[in-house]
Structure formats: C-alpha cells, structure tokens
KEKE-3310 file (N, C-alpha, C; in steps of 0.2 Angstrom, whole numbers, plus 5000, padded with zeros to 4 digits):
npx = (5082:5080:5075:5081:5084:5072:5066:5072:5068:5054:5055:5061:5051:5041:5045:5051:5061:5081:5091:5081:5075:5088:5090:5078:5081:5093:5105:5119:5116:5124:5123:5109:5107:5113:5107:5093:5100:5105:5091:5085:5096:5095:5078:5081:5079:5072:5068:5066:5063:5074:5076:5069:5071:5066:5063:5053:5042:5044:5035:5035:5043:5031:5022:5032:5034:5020:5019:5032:5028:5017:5025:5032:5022:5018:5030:5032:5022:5024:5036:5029:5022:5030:5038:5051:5044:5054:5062:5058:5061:5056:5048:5040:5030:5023:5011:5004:4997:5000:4996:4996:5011:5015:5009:5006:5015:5031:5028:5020:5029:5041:5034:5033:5047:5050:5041:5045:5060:5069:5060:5059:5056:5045:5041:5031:5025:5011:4996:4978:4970:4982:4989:4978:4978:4991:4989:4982:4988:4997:5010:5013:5009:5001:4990:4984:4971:4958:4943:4933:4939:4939:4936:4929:4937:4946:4950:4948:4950:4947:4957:4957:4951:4951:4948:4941:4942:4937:4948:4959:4969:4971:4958:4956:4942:4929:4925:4914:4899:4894:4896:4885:4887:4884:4888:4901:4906:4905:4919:4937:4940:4952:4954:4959:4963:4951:4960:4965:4957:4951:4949:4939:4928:4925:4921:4911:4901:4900:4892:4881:4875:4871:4879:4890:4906:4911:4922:4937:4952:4963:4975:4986:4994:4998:5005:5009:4996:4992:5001:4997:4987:4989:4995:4985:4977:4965:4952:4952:4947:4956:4967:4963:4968:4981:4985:4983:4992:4998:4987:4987:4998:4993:4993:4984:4968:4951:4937:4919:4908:4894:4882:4897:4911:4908:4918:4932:4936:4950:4955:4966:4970:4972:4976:4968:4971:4985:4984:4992:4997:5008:5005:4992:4993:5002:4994:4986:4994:4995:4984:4982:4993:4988:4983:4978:4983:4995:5008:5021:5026:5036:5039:5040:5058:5062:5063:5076:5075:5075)
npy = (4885:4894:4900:4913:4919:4919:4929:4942:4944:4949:4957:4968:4972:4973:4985:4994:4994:4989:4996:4997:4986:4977:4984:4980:4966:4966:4965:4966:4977:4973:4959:4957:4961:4949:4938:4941:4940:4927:4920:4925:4918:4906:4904:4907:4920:4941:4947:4960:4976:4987:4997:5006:5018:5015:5001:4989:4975:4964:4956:4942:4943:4947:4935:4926:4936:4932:4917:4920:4925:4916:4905:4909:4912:4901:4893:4898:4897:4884:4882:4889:4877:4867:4872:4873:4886:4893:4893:4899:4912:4925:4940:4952:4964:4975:4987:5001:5013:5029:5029:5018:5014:5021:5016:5000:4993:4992:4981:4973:4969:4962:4951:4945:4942:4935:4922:4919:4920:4922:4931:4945:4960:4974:4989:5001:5016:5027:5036:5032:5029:5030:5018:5009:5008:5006:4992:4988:4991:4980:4984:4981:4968:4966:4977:4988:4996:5010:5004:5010:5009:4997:4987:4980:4973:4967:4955:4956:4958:4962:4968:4977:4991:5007:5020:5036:5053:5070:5084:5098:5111:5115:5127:5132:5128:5133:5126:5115:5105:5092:5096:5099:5093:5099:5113:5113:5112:5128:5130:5132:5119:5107:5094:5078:5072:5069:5055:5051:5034:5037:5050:5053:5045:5051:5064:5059:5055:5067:5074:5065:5067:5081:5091:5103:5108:5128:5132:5127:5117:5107:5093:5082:5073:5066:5069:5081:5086:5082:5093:5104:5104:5103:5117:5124:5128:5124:5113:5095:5077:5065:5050:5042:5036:5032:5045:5048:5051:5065:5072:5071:5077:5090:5094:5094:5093:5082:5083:5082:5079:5077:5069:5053:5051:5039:5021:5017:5004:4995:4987:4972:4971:4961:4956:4948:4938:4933:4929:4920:4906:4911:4927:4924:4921:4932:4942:4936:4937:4950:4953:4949:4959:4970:4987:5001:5008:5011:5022:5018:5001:4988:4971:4960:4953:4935:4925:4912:4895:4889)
npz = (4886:4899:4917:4920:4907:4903:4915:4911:4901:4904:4913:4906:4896:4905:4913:4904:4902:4897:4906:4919:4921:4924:4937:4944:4944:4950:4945:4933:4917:4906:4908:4909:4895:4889:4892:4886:4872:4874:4873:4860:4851:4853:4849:4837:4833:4831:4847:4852:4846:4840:4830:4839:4851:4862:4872:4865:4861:4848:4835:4838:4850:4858:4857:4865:4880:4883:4886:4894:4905:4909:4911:4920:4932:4934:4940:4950:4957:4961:4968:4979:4984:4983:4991:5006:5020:5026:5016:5007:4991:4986:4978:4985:4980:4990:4995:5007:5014:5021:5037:5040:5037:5047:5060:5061:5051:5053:5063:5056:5045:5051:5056:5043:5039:5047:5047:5033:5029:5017:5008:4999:5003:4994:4999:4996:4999:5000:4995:4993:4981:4971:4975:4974:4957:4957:4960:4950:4937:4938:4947:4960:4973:4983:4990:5006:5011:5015:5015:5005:4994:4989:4976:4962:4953:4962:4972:4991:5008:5023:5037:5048:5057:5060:5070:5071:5076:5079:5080:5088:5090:5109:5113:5101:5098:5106:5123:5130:5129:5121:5101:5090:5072:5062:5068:5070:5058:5054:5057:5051:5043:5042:5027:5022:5005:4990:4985:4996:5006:5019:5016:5007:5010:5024:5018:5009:5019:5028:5017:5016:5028:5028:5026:5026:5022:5025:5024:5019:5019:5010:5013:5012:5018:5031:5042:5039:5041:5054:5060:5054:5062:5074:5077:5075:5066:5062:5063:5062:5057:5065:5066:5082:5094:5091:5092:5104:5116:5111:5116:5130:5128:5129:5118:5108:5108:5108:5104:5106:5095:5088:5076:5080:5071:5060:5060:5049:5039:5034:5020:5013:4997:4981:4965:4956:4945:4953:4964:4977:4987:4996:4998:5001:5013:5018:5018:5030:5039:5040:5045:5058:5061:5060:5068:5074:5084:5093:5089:5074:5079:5084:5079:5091:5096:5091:5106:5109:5115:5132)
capx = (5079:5083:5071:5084:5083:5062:5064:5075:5061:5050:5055:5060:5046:5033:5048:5051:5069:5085:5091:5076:5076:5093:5088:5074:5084:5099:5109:5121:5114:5125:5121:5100:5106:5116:5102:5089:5104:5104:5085:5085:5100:5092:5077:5083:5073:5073:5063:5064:5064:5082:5077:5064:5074:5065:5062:5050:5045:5043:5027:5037:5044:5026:5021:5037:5033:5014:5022:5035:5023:5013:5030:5038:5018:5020:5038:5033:5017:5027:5038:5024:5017:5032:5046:5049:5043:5060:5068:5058:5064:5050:5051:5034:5026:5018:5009:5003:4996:5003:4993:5000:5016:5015:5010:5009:5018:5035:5027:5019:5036:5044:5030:5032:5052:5050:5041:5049:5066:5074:5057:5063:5049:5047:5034:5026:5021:5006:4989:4974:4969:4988:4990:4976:4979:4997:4989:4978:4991:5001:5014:5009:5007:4995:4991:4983:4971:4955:4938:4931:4942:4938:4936:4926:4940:4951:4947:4949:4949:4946:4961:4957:4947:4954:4943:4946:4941:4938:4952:4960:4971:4967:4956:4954:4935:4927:4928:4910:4897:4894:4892:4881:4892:4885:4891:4909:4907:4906:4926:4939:4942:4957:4953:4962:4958:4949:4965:4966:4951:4948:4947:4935:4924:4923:4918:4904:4897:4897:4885:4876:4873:4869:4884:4896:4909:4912:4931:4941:4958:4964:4978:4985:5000:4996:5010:5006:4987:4991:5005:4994:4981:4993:4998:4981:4977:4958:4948:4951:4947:4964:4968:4962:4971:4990:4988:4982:5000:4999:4981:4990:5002:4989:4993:4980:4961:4947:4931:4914:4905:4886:4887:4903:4913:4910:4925:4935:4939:4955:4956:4970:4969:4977:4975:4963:4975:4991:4981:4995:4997:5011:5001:4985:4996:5006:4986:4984:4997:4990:4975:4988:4998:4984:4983:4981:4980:4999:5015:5027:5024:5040:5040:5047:5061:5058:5069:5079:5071:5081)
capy = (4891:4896:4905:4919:4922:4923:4935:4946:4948:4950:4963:4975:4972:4975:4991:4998:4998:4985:4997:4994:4977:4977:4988:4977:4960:4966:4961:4973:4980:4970:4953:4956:4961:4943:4934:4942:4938:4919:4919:4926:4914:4898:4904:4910:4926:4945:4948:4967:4981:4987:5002:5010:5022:5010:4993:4987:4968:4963:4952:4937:4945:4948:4927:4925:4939:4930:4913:4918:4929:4910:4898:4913:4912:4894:4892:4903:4892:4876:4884:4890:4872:4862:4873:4877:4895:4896:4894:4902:4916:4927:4948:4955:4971:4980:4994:5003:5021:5032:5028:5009:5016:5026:5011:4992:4991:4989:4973:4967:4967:4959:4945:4940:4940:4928:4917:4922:4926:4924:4932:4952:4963:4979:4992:5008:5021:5031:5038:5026:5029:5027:5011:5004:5010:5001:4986:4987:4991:4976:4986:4979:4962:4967:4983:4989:5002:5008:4997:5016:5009:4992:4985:4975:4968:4964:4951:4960:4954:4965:4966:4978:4998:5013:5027:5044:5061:5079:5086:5106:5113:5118:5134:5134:5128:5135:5119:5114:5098:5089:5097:5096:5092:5107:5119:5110:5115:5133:5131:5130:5112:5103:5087:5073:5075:5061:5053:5046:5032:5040:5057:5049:5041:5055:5068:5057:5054:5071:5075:5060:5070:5086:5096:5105:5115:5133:5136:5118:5117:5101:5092:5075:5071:5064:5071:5088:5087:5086:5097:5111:5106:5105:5124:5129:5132:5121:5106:5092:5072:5061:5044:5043:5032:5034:5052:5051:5055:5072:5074:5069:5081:5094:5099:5092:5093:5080:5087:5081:5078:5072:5061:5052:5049:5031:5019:5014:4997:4994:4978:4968:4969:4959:4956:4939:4933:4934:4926:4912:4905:4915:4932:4924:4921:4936:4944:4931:4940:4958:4952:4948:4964:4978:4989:5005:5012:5014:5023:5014:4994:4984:4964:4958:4947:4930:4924:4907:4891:4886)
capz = (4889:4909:4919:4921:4901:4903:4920:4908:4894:4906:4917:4901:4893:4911:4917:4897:4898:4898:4913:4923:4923:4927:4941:4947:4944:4953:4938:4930:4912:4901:4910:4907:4886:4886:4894:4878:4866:4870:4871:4854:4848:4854:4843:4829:4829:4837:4853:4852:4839:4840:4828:4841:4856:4870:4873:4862:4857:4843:4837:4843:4857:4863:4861:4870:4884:4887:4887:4900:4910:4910:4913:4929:4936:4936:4943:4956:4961:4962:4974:4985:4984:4986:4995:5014:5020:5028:5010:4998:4989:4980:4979:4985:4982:4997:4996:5012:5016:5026:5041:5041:5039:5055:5065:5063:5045:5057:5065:5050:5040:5055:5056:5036:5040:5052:5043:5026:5029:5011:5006:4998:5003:4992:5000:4993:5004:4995:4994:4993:4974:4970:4977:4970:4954:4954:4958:4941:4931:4942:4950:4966:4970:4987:4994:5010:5010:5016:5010:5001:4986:4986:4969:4960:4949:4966:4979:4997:5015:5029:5040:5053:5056:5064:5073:5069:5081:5078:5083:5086:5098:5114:5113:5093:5096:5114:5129:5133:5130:5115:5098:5082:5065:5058:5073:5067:5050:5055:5059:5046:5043:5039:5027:5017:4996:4990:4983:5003:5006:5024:5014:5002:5014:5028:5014:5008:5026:5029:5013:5019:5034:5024:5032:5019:5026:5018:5024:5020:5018:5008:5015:5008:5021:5038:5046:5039:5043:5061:5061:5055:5066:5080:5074:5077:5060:5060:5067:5056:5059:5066:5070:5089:5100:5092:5094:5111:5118:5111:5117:5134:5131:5128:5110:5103:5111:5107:5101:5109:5092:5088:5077:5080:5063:5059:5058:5042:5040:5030:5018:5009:4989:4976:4961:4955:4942:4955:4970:4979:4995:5000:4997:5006:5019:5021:5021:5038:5046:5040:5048:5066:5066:5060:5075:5071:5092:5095:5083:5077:5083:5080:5081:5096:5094:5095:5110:5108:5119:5134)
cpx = (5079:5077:5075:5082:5074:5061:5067:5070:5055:5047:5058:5055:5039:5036:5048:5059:5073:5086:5086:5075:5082:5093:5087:5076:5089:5105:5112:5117:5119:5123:5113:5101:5110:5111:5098:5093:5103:5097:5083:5090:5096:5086:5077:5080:5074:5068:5060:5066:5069:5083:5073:5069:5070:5063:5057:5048:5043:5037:5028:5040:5037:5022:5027:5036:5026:5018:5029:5033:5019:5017:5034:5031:5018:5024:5038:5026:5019:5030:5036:5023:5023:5038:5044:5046:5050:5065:5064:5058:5056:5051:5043:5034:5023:5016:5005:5000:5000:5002:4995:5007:5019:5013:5009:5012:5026:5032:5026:5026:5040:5041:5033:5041:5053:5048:5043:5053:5068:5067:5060:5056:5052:5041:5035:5022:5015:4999:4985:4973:4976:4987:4984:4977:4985:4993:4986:4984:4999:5009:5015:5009:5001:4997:4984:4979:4963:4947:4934:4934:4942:4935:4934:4932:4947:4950:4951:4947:4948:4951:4960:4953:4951:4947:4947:4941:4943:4940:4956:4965:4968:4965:4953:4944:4933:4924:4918:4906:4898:4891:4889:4889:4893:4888:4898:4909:4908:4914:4927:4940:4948:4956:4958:4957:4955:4954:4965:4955:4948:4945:4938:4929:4921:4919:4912:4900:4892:4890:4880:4873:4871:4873:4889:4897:4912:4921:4935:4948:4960:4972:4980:4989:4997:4998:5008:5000:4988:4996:5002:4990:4983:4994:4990:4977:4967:4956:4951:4952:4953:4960:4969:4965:4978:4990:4987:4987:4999:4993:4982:4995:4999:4991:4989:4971:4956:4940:4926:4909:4898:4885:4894:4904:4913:4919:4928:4939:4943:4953:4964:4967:4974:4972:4973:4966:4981:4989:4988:4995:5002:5008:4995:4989:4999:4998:4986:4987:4996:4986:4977:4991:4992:4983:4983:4981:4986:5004:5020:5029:5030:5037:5045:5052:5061:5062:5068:5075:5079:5082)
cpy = (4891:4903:4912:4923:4924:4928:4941:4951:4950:4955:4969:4975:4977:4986:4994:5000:4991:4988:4995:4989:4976:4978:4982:4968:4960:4962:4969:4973:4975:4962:4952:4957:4954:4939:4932:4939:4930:4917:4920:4922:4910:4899:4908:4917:4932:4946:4955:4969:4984:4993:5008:5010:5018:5004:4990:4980:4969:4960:4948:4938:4945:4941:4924:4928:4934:4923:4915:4921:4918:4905:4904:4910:4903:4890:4892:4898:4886:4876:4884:4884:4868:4865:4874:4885:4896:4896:4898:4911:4919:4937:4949:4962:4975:4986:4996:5013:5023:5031:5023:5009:5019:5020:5004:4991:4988:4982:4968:4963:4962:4951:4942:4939:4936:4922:4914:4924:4927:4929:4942:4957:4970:4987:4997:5011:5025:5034:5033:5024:5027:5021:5006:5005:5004:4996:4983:4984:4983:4978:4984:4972:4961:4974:4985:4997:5004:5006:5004:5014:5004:4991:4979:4968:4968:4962:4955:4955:4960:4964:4968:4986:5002:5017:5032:5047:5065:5081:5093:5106:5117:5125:5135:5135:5129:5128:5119:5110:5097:5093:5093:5097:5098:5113:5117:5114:5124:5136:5128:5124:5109:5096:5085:5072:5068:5055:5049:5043:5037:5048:5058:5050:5046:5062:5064:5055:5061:5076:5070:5066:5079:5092:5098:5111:5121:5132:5128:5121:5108:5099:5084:5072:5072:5068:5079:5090:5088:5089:5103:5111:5107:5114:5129:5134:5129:5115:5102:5081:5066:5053:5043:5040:5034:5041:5054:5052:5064:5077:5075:5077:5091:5099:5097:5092:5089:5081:5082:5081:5074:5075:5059:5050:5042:5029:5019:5009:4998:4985:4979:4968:4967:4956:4946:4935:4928:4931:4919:4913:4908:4922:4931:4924:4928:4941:4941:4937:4948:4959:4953:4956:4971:4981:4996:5011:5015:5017:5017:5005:4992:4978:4962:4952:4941:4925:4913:4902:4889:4878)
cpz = (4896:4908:4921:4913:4899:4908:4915:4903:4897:4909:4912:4897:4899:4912:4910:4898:4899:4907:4919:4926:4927:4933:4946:4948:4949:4952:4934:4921:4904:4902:4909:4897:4886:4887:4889:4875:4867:4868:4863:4849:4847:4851:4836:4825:4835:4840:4854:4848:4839:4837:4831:4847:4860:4867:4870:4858:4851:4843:4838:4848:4860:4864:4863:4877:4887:4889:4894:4905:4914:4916:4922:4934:4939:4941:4949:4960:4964:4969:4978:4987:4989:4991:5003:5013:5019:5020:5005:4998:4984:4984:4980:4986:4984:4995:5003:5012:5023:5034:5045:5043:5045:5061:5066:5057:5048:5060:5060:5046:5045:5055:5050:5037:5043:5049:5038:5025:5023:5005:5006:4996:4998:4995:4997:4997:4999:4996:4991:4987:4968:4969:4973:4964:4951:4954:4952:4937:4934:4943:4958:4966:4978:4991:5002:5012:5013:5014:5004:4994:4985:4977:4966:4959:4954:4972:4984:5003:5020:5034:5046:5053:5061:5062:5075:5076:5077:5082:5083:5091:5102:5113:5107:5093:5105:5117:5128:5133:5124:5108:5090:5076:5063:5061:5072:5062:5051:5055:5051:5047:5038:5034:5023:5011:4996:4985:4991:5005:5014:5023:5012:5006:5020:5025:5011:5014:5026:5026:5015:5025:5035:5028:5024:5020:5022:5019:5027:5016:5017:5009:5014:5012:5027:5040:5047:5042:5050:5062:5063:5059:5072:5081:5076:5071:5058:5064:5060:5060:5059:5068:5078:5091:5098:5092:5101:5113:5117:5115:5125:5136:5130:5120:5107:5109:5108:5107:5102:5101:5090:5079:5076:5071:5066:5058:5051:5043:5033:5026:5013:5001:4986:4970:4959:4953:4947:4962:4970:4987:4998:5001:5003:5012:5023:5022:5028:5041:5047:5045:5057:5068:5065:5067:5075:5078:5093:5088:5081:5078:5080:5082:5085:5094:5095:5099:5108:5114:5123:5133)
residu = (UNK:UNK:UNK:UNK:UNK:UNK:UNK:UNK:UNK:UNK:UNK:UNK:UNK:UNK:UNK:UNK:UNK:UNK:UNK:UNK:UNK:UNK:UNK:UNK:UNK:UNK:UNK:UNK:UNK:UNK:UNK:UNK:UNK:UNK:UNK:UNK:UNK:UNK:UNK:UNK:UNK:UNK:UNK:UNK:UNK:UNK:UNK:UNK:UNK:UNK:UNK:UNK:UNK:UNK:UNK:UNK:UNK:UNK:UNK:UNK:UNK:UNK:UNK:UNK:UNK:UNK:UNK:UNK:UNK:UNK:UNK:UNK:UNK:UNK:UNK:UNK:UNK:UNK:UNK:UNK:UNK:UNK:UNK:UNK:UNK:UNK:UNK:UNK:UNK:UNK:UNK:UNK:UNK:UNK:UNK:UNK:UNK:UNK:UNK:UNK:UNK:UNK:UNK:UNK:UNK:UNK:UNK:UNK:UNK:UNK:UNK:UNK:UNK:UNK:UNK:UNK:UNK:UNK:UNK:UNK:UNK:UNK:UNK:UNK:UNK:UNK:UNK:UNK:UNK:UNK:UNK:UNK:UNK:UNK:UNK:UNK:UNK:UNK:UNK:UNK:UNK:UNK:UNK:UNK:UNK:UNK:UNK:UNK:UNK:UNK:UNK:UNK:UNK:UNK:UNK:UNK:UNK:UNK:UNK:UNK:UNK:UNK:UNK:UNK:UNK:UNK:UNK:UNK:UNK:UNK:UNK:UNK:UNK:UNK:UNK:UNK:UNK:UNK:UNK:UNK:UNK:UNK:UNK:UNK:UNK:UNK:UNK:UNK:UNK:UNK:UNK:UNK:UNK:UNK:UNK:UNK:UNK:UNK:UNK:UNK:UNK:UNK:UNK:UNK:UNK:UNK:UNK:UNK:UNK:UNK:UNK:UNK:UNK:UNK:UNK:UNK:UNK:UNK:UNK:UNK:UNK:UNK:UNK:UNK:UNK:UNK:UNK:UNK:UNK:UNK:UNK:UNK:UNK:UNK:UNK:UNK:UNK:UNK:UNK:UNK:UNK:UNK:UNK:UNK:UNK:UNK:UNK:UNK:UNK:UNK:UNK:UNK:UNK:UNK:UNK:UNK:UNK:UNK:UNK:UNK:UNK:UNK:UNK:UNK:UNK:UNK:UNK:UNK:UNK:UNK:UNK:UNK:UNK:UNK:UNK:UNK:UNK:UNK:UNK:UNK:UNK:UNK:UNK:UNK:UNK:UNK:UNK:UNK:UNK:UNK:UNK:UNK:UNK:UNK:UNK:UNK:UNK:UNK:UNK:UNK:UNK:UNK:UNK:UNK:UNK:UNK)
# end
C-alpha cells in the first residue's frame, strides 16, 4: 500500500470524481484508476460502487477513505516535524477576500515562497461567508478574512485591521465641516451585502447607531463599489489609505463623518482538526505582510551576500 494509492482514494472520494482527482493530483485520469485497481487488488475487495454514474465508495471503500484521511494526515505531520522548509512539498489552500487580494496577498505569497519554495500554493479569491464556508466543508486549509465571521468551530489569530472612510465624488455631497451619520444616510449609499465581513460588520454598527438608510444600493465587488462611487452614483464606505492616490487625484473625496466607522480587524482561520506547523507558520507571516495601506505590495527580492 504507497501513499500515492491512498492520495488517489482520497481525493475522488473528497472532489466526487476519478477526473477530479486526476485534476487536483496532476496525474492523468487512467494513472489515479490504476492506483485504485492496485489498492483494490492488494485487498481483495472493491473500494467503489462501479454501478453508480459517480464515484461512490463502497462500505469498505469508506474504512479505507478514513484510515487514509488518518495515514495522508500523518505523513504530512512527519514531514513538518522532521523535513527542511526548503524541501517540503505540501499543496496549501488560501483563501483571501478581495481586499487582501488588491494589496498585501502579493507579499504574503512571496514571504511563504521564500521560505517554502517546493511549497504549491493554491489561493481562492472570494466573499467572507464563502471562504469560511470552504473551510467547514474542508475546501480550504486557512482563509483570511474579516474577524465578523469568526467562528466558534475555527481557531483564528488576528493578523492585521484596515480603516474604512465615507467616500463620494467630489461635489456628490456639499464641502463643509463634519457630519452627523444620519445626514449621510439621507444620500444614496453604496454598501457591501452581507456575504462580505466588512458589509456585515459596517451594517450592524450602523443599526447600532440607529441610522438605516432609505436608498441603498448593494454592491458585492470592490472594484465595482468604487468604480460606481467614483461615477458618482452614491457615498459608500472604502478602504482609506490605498485609495488615497485617487483621493489625491481628486476622483474620490473623503467625508468628514461623526462617528468615524470603527476598524475591522482581519484574522487567520483554519480548521482545529488540520492545525500543523506549517499552517501556524504561514499565519506568522500573514501576521508580517498584512498591510492593508498601499495596492498591490510585492516581496522584494531577496539580494545575494557579497
């Protein structure tokens, strides 16, 4: 029994197909069915149902399936334990929001290459509810997101907070001192649904704060939300510091508001059973690259010693 023939059973069983696996193995489609065949040779019995149109174990395919779920998690522990960083090989699955994506996800990934170079990162861009979601269902093996979705049943670390502004284009809302929330709400507002934690989090303030705006437009894409806002289409709350550039170039105007939106701190989540030292680690360096102030951040290169 080769841990190739228990990664086989394990990843058409988790993805529900032979192709799949194949896919996710980066093995062709009859190399993951010889794999099963031997596993099934050497004992003497079939691991999946053969009369059912998908991948289906059998009831000894499925004390095969936990038994190699147990023997891969193992495998993979050892390595951690006893291997270098610089050699170990392991596939991790990132998840990120779109926000991370837009400014320190390039350094991060850069960071954990450095340390981890045979390490095969896989990330997932997404909405907050999403991403946790994968990681339940173990699609995921840590995601990045913010703390509004924390969850019981997934240890989290705090990695780093971004500070939003009420923001419009110039002219949308007339120039003059500081206003109240509720003389905001009067304008259309642009928000994030509650699918994004910052959406979440910024609509339960505002009820906190007994403000609830008649003419809202829900808006689920970053990119979009300031597009429109840029366009002139509403007020709606951004990521302050990386868009000062625009606010710079006067397409964007920053809103004098009483009370400021609180921040929102981001955390790290993975899943309790799947906790290893490489995971905590690659969290460390989440904790090093979070930045959510400029676009973009690469990792500098790291020059040679003379």
């Amino acid at each position: 029994m080769t841990f190739k023939q228990l990664e086989a059973l394990y990843w058409i069983a988790r993805l529900g197909g032979f192709a799949q696996a194949a896919r996710h193995l980066h093995a062709s489609q009859s190399a993951i069915s010889k794999r099963v065949h031997e596993l099934e040779q050497l004992f003497d019995t079939e691991l999946f149902d053969r009369s059912q149109r998908t991948a289906r174990l059998t009831e000894k395919g499925e004390e095969m399936f936990v038994l190699a779920s147990k023997l891969l998690e193992q495998r993979d522990a050892a390595v951690e334990q006893f291997g270098k960083p610089g050699v170990l090989e392991r596939r991790i699955r990132l998840g990120v929001t779109e926000l991370s994506a837009m400014t320190w996800l390039p350094r991060w990934i850069g960071l954990i290459q450095q340390h981890y170079p045979k390490v095969i990162l896989e990330p997932d861009v997404d909405d907050s509810l999403q991403l946790r979601d994968k990681l339940l269902a173990d699609e995921l093996d840590l995601a990045i997101v913010p703390e509004t979705f924390a969850d019981a049943r997934l240890p989290h670390k705090v990695v780093g907070q971004v500070t939003s502004a009420w923001m419009c284009k110039p002219g949308v809302v007339p120039a003059g001192g500081p206003m109240r929330l509720h003389e905001l709400a009067r304008h259309r507002m642009l928000v994030q649904g509650l699918n994004s934690g910052t959406g979440r989090a910024y609509d339960a303030w505002m009820k906190e704060q007994g403000v609830q705006p008649a003419n809202v437009i829900v808006v689920s894409n970053l990119v979009a939300l300031t597009g429109l806002t840029v366009s002139g289409l509403g007020v709606s709350y951004l990521p302050r510091e990386c868009l000062q550039p625009l606010v710079i170039a006067g397409m964007l105007a920053e809103l004098d508001v009483v009370p400021a939106l609180p921040v929102v701190r981001y955390v790290a989540m993975q899943k309790g059973a799947h906790r290893s030292a490489l995971t905590s680690s690659i969290v460390m360096l989440a904790q090093e690259s979070c930045d959510f102030t400029r676009m973009f951040q690469a990792q500098m290169a790291v020059q040679p010693s003379s």
